[in-house]
N, C-alpha and C positions, 0 to 999 in steps of 0.2 A: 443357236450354237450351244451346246454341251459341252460348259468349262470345268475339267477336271479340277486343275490348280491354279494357281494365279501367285505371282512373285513378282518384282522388282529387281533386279541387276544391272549394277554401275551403269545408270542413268536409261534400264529398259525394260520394256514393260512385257513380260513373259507369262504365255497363257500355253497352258495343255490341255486339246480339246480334244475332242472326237472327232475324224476325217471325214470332210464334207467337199461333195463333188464339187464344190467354190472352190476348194484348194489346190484341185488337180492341177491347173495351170501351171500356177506359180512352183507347185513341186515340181513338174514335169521341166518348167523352164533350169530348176537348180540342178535337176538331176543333169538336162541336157550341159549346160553349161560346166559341171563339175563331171563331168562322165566321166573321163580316165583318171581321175585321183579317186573317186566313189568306187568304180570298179578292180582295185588294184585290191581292195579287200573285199568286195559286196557283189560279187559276181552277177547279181539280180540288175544291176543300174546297166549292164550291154542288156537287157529286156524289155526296157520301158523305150522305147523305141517312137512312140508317140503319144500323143494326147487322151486316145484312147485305151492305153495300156496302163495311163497313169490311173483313169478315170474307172477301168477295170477291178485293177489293184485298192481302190476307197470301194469300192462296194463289194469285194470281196472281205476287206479287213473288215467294215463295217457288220457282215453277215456272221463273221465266225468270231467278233467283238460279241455277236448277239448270244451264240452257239457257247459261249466260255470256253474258247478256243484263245483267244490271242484276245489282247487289249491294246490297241495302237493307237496311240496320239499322235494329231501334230502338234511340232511345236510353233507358236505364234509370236513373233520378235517386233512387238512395235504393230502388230494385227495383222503382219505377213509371214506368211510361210516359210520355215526357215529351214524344216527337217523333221524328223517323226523318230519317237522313241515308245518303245512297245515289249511287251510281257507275251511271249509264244510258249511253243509246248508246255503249256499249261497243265498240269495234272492234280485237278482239286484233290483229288484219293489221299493225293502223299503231299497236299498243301506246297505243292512247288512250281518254279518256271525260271523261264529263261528269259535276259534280258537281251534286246536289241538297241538300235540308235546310229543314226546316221545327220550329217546336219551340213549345214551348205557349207562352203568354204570362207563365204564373208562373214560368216558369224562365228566363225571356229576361233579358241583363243580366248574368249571373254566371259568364259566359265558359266554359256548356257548350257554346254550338254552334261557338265558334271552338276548343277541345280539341277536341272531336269530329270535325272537320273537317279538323284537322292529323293525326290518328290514320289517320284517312280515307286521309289523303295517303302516310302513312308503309307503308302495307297495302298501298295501289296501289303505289309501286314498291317497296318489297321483295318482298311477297308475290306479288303481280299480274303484274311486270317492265313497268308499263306505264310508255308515256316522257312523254307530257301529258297533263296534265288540265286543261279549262275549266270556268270557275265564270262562267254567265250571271245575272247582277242587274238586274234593274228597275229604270230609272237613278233612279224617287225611294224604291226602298230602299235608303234609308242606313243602317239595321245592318245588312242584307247586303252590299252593297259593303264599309261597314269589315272584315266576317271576312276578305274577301280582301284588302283592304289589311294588316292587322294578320297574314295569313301569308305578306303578302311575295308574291301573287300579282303578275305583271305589269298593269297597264291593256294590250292589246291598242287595242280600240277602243270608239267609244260606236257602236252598232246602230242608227240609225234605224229607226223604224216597221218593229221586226223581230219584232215581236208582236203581236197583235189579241186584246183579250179587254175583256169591259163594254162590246163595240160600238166601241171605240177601239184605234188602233194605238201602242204604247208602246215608245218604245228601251231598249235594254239596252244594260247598259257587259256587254263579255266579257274575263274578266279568264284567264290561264292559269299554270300554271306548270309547269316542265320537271325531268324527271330527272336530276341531273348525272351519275349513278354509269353510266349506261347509253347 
């Protein structure tokens, strides 16, 4: 297994790897079990529909991981699957990307996906050299928005009707933050 990061949080031991078809499972099982609060923002979670859609999805992420396309972690809570957080539309050119993250419900609250996310950030521009990164939120999700408040992301702007999903057009607040050191 390919450990990104590795931390500690109020009494847990947090690993950010590389998605490995071992993970499928247990993702597949949080997605199944969290489906209607994951899909109320993540339109993706009505698609994974089985074992093999999860197990599709790691070896696609895994592929365009290779491609410097997308960088997707799991995250790992105690050595179990807990959720995935990831760097998409990647554009080395102009040293930028966009941040994603999604995480189970029983781990939400304990300030693994806002660590997770700063780790995220710390990779992207040391490791990466990228200069921004945007973090898009669903303007009525209010624990997403808070992780980018709480990292000190910028408010940019609020999105109007800048996404369509459940038949409905939904704004997004895009929130960014910049590299000083580059």
């Amino acid at each position: 297994m390919f450990v990104l990061a590795t931390f500690s949080l109020n009494n847990l031991s947090i690993k950010l790897v590389f998605p490995e078809t071992s993970h499928a499972q247990s993702l597949y099982n949080l997605i199944e079990q969290d489906r209607s609060e994951l899909s109320r923002f993540l339109p993706w979670a009505n698609e994974i529909n089985a074992l093999q859609d999860e197990l599709a999805f790691i070896k696609l992420m895994r592929s365009e991981t290779a491609e410097y396309k997308k960088l997707a972690l799991v995250i790992l809570v105690n050595n179990q699957p807990a959720g995935m957080v990831d760097l998409h539309d990647i554009k080395l050119n102009h040293q930028s990307a966009e941040i994603g993250y999604w995480l189970g419900q029983k781990y939400q609250g304990k300030g693994i996906m806002t660590e997770s996310v700063k780790r995220l950030v710390q990779i992207s521009f040391s490791n990466l050299s990228l200069h921004r990164l945007n973090l898009l939120a669903d303007h009525r999700n209010k624990a997403s928005r808070a992780i980018a408040q709480r990292l000190k992301f910028d408010h940019v702007a609020l999105l109007k009707d800048e996404v369509k999903y459940h038949g409905q057009f939904c704004d997004m607040d895009l929130y960014t933050v910049i590299n000083s050191t580059n």
